[in-house]
One Martini backbone bead per residue (centre of mass of N, CA, C, O) as a GRO file, in nm:
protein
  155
    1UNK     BB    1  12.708   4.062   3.223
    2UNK     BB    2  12.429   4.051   3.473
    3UNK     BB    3  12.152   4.188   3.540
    4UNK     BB    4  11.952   4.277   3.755
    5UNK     BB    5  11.616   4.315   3.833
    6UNK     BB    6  11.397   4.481   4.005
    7UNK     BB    7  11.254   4.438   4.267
    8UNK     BB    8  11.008   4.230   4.182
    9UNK     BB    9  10.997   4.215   3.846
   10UNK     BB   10  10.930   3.919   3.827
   11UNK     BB   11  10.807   3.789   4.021
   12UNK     BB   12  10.560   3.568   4.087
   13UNK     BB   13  10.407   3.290   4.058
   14UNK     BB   14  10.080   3.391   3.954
   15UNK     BB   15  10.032   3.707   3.970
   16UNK     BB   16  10.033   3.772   3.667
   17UNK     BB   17  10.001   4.006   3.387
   18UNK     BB   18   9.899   4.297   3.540
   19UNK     BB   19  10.183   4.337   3.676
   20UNK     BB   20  10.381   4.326   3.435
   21UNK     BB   21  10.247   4.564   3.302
   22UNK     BB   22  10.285   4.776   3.537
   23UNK     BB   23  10.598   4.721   3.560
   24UNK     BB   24  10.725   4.726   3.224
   25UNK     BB   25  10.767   4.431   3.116
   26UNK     BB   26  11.033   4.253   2.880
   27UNK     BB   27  11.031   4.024   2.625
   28UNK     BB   28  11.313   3.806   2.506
   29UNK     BB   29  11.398   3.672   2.230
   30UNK     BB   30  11.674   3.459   2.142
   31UNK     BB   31  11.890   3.351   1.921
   32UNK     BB   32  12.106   3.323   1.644
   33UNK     BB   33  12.028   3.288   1.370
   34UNK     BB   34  11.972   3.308   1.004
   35UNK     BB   35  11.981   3.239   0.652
   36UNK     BB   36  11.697   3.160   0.693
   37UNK     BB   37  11.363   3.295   0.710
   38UNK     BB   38  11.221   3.023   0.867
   39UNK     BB   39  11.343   3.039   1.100
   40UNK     BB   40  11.314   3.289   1.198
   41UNK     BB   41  10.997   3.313   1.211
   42UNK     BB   42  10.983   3.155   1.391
   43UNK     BB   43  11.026   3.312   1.653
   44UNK     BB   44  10.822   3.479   1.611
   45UNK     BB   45  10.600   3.232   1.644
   46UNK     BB   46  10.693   3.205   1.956
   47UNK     BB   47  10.596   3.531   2.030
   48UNK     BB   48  10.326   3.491   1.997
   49UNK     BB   49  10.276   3.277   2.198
   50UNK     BB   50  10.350   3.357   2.402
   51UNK     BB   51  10.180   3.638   2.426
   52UNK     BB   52   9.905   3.475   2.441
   53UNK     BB   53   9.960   3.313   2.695
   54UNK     BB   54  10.066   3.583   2.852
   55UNK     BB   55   9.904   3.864   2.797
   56UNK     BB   56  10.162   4.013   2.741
   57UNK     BB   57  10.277   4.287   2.573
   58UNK     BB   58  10.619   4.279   2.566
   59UNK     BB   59  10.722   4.058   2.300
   60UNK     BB   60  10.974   3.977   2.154
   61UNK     BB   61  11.287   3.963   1.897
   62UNK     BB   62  11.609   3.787   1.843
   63UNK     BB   63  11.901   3.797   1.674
   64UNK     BB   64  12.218   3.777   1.710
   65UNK     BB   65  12.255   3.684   1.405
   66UNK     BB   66  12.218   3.719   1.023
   67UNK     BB   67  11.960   3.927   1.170
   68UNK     BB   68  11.638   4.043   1.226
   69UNK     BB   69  11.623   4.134   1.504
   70UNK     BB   70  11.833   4.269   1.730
   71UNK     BB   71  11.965   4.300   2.045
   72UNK     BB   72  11.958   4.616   2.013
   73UNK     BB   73  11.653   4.675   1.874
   74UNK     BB   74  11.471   4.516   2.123
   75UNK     BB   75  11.566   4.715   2.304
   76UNK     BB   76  11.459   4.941   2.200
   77UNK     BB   77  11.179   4.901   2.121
   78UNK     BB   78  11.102   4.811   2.465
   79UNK     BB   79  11.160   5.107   2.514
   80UNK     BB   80  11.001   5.284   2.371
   81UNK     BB   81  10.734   5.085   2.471
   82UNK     BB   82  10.793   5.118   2.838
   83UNK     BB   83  11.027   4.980   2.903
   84UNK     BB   84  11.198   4.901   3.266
   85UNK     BB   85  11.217   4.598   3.169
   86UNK     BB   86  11.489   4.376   3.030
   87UNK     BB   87  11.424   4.052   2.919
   88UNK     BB   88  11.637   3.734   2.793
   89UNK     BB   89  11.573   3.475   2.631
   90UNK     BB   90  11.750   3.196   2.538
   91UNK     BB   91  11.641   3.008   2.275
   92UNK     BB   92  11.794   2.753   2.377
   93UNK     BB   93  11.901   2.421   2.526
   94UNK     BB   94  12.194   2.463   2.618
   95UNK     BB   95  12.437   2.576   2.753
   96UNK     BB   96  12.671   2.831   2.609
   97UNK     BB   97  12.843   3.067   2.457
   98UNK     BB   98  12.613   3.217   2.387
   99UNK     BB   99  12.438   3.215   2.640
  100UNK     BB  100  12.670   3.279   2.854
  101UNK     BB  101  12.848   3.503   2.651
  102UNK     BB  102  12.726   3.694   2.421
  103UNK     BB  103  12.455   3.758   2.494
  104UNK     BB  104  12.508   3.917   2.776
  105UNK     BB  105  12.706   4.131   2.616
  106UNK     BB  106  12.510   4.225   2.393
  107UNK     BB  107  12.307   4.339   2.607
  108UNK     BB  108  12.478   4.480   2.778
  109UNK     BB  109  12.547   4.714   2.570
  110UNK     BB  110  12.260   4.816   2.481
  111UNK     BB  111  12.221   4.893   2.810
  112UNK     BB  112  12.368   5.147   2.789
  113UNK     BB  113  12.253   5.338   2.668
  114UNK     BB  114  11.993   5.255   2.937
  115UNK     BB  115  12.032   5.346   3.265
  116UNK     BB  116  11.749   5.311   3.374
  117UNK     BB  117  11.734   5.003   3.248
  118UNK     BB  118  11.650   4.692   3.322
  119UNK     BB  119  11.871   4.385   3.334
  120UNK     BB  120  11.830   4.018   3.168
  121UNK     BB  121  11.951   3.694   3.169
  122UNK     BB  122  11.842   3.356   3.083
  123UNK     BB  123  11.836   3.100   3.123
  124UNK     BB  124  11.810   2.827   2.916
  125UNK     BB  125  11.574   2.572   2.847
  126UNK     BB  126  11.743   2.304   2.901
  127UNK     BB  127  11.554   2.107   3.182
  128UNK     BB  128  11.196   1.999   3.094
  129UNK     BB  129  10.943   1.781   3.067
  130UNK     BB  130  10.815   1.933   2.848
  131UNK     BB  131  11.068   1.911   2.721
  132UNK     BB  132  10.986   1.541   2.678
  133UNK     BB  133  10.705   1.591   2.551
  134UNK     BB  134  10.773   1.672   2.272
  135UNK     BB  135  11.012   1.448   2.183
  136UNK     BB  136  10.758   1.250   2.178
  137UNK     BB  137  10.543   1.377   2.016
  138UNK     BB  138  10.761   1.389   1.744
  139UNK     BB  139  10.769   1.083   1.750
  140UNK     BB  140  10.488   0.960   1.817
  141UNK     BB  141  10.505   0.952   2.147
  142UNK     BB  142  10.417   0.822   2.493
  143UNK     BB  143  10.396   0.866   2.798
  144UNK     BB  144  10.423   0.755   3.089
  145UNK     BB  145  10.303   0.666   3.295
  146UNK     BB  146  10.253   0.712   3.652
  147UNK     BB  147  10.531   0.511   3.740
  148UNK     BB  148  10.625   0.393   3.500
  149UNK     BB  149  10.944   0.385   3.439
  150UNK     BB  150  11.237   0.275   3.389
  151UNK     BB  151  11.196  -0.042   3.456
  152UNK     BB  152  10.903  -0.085   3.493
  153UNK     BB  153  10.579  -0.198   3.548
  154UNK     BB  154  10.254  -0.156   3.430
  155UNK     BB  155  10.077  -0.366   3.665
   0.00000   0.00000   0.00000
């Protein structure tokens, strides 16, 4: 179950990152978690990245399982340090079990404790422009003109 958090919390695009931080808004990455100690790390230089883009304050990292920070971790951190709302973001790309049925339901665990504080879970990375552009990026190619989609001229 995911709880929406208090009205106007989440803010329209482009109020400010002063608006979110009086607000006392926290952003949690939430991945699956690894045996290898390379990968979990990879998720927290994703969360200082998020971080410095958007000089939130509170941004968070936490792994469902095999690491720590756990979803219940991160939530307490983000409540010690004054968040009364805590945004949970599953770092996957596509709908599945773990985003749309573990995550929800450890996250609504952890804020059992906490029942002043509000609490969501965001749609997982899914389908946008940017992983189009990344995809790109990675494989050494560039994306096509604008106007020149697939099967058009680009003359």
């Amino acid at each position: 179950m995911t709880q929406t958090p208090a009205a106007g919390a989440a803010g329209p695009a482009g109020s400010g990152t002063t608006a979110y931080n009086a607000q006392r808004i926290a952003l949690v990455l939430v991945d699956h978690g690894s045996r290898f100690q390379a990968a979990n790390d990879m998720l927290a230089d994703v969360a200082k990245l998020v971080r410095d883009l958007s000089g939130l304050e509170r941004i968070y990292h936490a792994h469902m399982e095999l690491a720590e920070p756990s979803i219940r971790q991160a939530f307490e951190a983000a409540v010690r340090d004054g968040a009364t709302t805590v945004v949970y973001h599953p770092y996957f790309l596509s709908p599945g079990r773990h985003s749309m049925s573990d995550i929800p339901r450890m996250v609504a665990e952890a804020a059992q404790e906490f029942p002043g504080v509000a609490y969501c879970v965001t749609e997982p990375l899914g389908l946008h422009p940017k992983i189009g552009e990344v995809v790109l990026e990675r494989a050494g190619l560039r994306p096509a003109p604008r106007g020149a989609g697939a099967g058009e001229s680009s003359q």
